[in-house]
C-alpha positions as CSV (number, residue, x, y, z in Angstrom):
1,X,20.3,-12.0,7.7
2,X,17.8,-11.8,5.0
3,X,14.8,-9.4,6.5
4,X,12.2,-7.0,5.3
5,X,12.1,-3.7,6.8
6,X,8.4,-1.7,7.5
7,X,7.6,1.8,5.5
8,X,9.2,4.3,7.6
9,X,5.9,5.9,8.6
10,X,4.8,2.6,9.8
11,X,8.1,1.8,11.6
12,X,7.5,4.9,13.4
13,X,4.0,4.3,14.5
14,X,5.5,0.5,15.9
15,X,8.3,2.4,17.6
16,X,8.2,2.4,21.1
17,X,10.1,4.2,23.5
18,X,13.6,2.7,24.9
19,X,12.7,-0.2,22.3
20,X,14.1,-0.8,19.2
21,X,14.7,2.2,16.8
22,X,12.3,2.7,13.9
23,X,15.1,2.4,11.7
24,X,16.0,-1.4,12.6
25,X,13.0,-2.3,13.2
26,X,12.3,-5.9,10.7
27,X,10.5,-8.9,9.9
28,X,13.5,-11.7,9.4
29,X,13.1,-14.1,6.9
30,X,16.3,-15.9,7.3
31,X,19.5,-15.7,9.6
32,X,22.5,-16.5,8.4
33,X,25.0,-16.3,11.4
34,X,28.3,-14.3,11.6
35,X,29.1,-12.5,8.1
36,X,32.8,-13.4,8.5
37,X,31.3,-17.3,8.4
38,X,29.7,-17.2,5.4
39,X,31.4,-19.2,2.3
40,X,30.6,-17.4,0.2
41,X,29.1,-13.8,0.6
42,X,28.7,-12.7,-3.3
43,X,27.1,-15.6,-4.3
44,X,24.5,-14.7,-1.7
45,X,23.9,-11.3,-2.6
46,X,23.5,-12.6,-6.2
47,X,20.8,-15.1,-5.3
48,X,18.9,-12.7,-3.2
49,X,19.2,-10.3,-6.1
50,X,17.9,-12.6,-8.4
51,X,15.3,-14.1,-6.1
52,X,14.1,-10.4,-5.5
53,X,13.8,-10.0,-9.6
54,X,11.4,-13.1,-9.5
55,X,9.1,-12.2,-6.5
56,X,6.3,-10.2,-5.9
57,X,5.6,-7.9,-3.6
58,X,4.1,-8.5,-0.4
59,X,1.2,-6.9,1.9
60,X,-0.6,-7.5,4.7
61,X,-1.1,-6.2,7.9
62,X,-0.3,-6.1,11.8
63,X,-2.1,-8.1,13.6
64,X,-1.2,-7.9,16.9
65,X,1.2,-7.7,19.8
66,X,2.7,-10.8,21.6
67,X,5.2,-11.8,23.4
68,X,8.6,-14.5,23.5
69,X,9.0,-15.8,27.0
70,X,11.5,-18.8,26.4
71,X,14.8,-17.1,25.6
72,X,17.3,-15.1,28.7
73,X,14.9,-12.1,28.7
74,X,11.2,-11.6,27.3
75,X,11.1,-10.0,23.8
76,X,7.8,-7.9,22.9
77,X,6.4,-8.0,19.5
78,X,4.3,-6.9,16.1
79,X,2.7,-9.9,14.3
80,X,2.9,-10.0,10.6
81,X,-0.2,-11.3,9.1
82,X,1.4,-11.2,5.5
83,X,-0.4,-13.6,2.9
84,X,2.3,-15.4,0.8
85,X,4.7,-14.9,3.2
86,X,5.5,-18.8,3.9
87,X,6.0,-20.0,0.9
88,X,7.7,-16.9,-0.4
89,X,10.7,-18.1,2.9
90,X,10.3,-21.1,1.6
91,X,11.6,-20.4,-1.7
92,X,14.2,-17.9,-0.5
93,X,15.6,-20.7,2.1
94,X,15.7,-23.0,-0.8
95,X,18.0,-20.6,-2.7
96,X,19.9,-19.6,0.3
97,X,21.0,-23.7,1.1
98,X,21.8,-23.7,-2.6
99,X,25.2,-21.7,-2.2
100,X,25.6,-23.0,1.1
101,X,24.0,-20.3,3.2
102,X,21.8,-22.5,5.2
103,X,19.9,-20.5,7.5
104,X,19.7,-21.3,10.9
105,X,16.9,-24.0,12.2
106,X,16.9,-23.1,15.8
107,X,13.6,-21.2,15.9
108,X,10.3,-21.8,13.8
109,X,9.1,-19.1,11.6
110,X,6.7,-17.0,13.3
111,X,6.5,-14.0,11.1
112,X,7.0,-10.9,13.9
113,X,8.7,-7.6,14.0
114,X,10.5,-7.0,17.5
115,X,9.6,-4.1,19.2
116,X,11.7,-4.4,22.7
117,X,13.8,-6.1,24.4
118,X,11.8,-6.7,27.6
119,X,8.0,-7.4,28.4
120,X,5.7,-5.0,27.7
121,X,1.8,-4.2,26.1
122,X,1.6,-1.5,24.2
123,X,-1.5,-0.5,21.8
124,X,-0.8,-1.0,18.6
125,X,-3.0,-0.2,15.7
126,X,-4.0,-2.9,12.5
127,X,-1.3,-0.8,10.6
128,X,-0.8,-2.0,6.7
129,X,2.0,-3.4,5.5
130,X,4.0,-3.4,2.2
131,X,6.9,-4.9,1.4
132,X,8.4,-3.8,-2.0
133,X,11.9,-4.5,-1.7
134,X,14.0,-7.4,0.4
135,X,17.1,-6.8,2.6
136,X,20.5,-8.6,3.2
137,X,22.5,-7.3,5.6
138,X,26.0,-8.3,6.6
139,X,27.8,-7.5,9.3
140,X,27.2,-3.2,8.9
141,X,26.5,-3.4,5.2
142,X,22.6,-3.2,4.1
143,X,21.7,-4.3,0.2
144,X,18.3,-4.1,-1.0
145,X,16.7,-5.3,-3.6
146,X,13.1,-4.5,-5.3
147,X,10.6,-7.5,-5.6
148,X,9.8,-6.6,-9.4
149,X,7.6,-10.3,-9.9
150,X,4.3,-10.3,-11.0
151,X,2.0,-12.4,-9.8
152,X,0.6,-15.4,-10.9
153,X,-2.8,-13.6,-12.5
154,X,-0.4,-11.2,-14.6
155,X,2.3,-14.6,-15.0
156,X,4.2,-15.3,-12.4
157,X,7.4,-17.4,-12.6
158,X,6.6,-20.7,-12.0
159,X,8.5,-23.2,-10.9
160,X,7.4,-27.0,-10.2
161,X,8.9,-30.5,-9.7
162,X,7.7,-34.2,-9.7
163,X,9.5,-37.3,-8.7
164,X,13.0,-36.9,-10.0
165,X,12.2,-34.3,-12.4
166,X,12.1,-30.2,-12.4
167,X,10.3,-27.6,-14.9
168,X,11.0,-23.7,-14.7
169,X,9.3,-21.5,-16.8
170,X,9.2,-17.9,-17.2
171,X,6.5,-15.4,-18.2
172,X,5.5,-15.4,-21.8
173,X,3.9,-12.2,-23.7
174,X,2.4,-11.9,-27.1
175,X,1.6,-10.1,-30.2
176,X,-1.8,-11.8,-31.2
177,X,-1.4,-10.2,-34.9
178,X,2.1,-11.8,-36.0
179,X,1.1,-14.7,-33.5
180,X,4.4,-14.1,-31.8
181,X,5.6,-15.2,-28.8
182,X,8.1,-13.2,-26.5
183,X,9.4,-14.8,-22.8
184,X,12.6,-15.2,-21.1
185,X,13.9,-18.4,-21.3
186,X,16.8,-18.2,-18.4
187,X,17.7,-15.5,-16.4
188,X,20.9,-15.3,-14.5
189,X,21.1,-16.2,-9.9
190,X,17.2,-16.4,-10.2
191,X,16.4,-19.5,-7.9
192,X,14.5,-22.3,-9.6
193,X,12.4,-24.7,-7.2
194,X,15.2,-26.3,-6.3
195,X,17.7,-23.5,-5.3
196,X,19.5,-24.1,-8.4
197,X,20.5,-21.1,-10.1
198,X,22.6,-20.3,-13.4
199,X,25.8,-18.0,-14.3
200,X,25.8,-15.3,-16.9
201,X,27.9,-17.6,-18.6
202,X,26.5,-20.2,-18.4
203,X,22.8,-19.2,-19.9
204,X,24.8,-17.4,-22.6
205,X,26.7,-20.9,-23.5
206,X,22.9,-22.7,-23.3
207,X,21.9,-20.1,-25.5
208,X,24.0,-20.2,-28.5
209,X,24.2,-24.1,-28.3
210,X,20.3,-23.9,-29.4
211,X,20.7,-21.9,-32.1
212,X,23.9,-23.9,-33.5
213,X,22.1,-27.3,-32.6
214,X,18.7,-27.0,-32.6
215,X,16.0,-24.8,-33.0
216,X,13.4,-26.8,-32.0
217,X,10.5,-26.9,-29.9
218,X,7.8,-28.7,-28.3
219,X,4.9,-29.0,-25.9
220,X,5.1,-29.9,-22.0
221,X,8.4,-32.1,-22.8
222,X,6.5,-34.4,-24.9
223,X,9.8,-34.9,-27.4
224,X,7.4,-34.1,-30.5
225,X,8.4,-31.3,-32.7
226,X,5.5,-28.6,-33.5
227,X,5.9,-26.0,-35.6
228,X,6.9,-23.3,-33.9
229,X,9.8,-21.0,-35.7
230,X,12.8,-18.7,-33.2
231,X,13.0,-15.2,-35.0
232,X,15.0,-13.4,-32.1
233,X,17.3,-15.2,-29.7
234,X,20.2,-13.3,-27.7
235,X,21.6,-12.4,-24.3
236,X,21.0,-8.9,-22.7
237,X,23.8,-6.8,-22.4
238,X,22.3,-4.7,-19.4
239,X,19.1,-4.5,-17.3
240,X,16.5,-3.1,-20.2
241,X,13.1,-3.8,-21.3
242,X,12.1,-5.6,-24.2
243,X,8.5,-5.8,-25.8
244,X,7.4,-3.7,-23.1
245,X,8.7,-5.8,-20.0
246,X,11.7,-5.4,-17.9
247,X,14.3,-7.9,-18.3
248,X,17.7,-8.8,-16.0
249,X,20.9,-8.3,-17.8
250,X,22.5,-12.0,-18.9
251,X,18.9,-13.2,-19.4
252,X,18.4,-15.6,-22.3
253,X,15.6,-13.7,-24.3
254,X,13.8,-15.1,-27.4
255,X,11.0,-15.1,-29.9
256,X,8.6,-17.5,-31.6
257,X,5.8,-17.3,-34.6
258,X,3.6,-20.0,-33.7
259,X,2.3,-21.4,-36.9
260,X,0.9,-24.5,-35.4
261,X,-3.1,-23.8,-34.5
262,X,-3.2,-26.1,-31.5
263,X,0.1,-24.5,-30.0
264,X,-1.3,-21.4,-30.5
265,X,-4.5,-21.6,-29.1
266,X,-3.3,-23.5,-25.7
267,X,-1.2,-19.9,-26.0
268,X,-4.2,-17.8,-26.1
269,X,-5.9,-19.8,-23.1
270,X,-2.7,-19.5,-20.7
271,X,-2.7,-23.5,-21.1
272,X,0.9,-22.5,-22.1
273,X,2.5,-20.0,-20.0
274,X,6.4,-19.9,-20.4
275,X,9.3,-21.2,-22.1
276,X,10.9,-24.4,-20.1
277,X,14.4,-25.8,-20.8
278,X,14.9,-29.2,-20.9
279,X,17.7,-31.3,-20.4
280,X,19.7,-33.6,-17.4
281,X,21.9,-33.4,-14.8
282,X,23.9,-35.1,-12.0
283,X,23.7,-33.3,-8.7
284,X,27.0,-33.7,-6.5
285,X,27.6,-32.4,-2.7
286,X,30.1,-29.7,-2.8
């Protein structure tokens, strides 16, 4: 499963005797059935790495206790009042189906944290939450990973899609003096809005081809060159930050002066908020 686990002082205020032990005690996000099933158990870890790199953290706060009545035996439970939280699965899901980890569609997502197996009403305090890291376990083993986005304010990946088309873009930062633009331009088993997510490899190949073969740049896709000059391109060789920002190793990682005035401006009013790679592709069902 894919979960997030409470602050330990807060899993031990939920804890409740003969229940669940503070230690296990989660909020699942997404379960994947039996490890041994899985196809393909790396590749999973990678994307939940990589979708941990681009989220934010999460907070919110208990908001109550209820109760499941439908299954073999009644299960007691926290609510999770947790703004962000749906969309946030809904992005993680999205990555999960796209290495073939669909996660199982038998319940809805109510976001709780079980407390017991059996019926029960204990009084539980509005406790806070905070969710800094997310989990996958498998079978016995327990990875975590920190959720090291920023939020959209401070320039959150952003990824959208219209009607047969899809646009990732990645935080931009600048130097308003040499009128320089910094950003990741890929970054390796980060999720895009449609699950899709690239190899080291593969960004690295991407990479090189546009400084052999292009250079170029325009605005919003538009296919009209501006003038806006590269003056660093290149592929991280670790995890390591770079104009002041934290970066994933195998991230594509360039540069630009802006010398054209409109460009720039739209760059100084956040009209313009990331590098976006353009190009085509055929999808096929594995």
């Amino acid at each position: 499963m894919v979960a997030l686990y409470p602050t330990a002082d807060v899993a031990q205020a939920l804890a409740q005797s003969g229940g669940e032990s503070a230690e296990e005690l989660h909020l699942t996000l997404a379960f994947l059935g039996e490890a041994a099933d899985l196809r393909d158990p790396e590749a999973v870890r990678k994307v939940v790495e990589g979708f941990a790199a681009s989220s934010p953290p999460l907070a919110g706060v208990v908001s109550g206790i209820g109760h499941f009545t439908a299954g073999p035996e009644p299960v007691t439970y926290a609510s999770a009042d947790v703004p962000g939280l749906p969309r946030f699965r809904e992005r993680l899901c999205e990555a999960l189906c796209g290495v073939g980890a669909e996660p199982s569609t038998d319940h809805g997502f109510s976001p709780h944290i079980t407390l017991a197996y059996d019926q029960r009403d204990p009084t539980i305090p509005n406790l806070a939450l905070a969710f800094n890291e997310v989990a996958l376990v498998l079978g016995f083993e327990r990875f975590t990973f920190p959720l090291t986005g920023k939020n959209a304010a401070d320039g959150e990946t952003i990824a959208t899609k219209g009607e047969g088309e899809m646009e990732l873009t990645v935080p931009l930062w600048k130097d308003d003096a040499k009128r320089i633009v910094y950003g990741v331009v890929m970054q390796p088993h980060v999720p895009d809005s449609q699950g899709d997510w690239q190899e080291p490899e593969d960004i690295e190949a991407a990479a090189h081809r546009y400084l052999a073969e292009s250079r170029k740049h325009d605005v919003q896709h538009a296919e009209e060159q501006v003038s806006v000059v590269p003056v660093e391109s290149f592929v991280t060789p670790t995890d390591m930050e770079y104009a002041g920002r934290p970066v994933l190793k195998g991230s594509w990682v360039m540069a630009v002066r802006v010398d054209d005035d409109e460009v720039w401006s739209q760059v100084v009013k956040r009209e313009l908020t990331g590098f976006s790679i353009g190009g085509t592709g055929e999808r096929l069902n594995a």
